[in-house]
C-alpha positions in Angstrom: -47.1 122.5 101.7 -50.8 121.6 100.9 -52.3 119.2 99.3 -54.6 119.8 95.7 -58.6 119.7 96.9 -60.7 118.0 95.0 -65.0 118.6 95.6 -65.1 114.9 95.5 -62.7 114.7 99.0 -65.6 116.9 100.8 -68.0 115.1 102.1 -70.0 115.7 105.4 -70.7 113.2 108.5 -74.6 111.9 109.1 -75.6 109.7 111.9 -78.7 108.5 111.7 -78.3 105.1 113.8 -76.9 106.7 116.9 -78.4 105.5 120.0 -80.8 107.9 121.4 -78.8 109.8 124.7 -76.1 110.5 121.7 -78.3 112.0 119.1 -77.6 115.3 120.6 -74.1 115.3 120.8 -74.1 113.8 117.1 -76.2 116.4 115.7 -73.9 119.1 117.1 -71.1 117.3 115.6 -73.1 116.8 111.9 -73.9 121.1 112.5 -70.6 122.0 112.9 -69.5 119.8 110.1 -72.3 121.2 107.8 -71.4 125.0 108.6 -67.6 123.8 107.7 -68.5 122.6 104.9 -70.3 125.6 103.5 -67.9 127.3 104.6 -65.1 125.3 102.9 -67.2 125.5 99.9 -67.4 129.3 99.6 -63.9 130.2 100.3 -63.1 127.6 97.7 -65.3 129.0 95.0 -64.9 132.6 96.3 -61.3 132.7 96.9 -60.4 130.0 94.0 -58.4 127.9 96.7 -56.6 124.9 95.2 -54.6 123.6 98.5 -55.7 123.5 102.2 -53.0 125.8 103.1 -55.3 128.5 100.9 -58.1 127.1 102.4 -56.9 127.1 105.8 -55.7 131.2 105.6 -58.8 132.1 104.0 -60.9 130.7 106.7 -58.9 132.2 109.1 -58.8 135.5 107.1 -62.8 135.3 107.8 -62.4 134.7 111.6 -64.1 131.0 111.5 -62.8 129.4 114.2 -63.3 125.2 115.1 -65.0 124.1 117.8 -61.9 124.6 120.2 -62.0 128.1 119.2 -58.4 127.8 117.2 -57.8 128.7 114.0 -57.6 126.0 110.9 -54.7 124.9 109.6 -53.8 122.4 106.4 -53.2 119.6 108.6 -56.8 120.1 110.7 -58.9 120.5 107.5 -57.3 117.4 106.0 -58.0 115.3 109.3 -61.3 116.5 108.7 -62.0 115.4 105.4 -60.1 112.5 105.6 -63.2 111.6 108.9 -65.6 112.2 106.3 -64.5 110.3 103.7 -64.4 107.2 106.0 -68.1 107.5 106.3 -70.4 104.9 105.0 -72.2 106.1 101.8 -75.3 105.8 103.8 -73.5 108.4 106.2 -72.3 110.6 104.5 -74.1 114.4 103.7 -73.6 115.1 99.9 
């Protein structure tokens, strides 16, 4: 059963005080977040999603795939956003 979205649950992870030899793994991490996000975005607006199961079956509808390669389900995306919301203010991509 999934859970209502709201726009104000979607946030997106910055990292601008990493040390320097993590930068690059933190900027991959902030990209992948930012492409899910758009993507989250558009299938939401597009496909007038109102849980993360619709979310989750668009997405996969569309072939986007996380970064193991598996398909999104509720429970991933709401993992997900639950991480960004934990973000600092100064953090987070809005």
């Amino acid at each position: 059963m999934g859970c209502c979205v709201s726009w104000c649950v979607l946030f997106l992870m910055t990292n601008r005080n990493s040390i320097p030899h993590m930068e690059l793994k933190m900027n991959r991490n902030k990209e992948q977040n930012q492409k899910v996000f758009i993507q989250m975005y558009r299938t939401v607006e597009t496909h007038h999603c109102t849980t993360y199961d619709e979310i989750a079956e668009a997405l996969n509808a569309q072939g986007v795939l996380n970064t193991t390669g598996e398909p999104y389900s509720a429970g991933n995306l709401r993992n997900m956003v639950s991480r960004w919301n934990k973000e600092t203010e100064d953090n987070d991509f809005r």
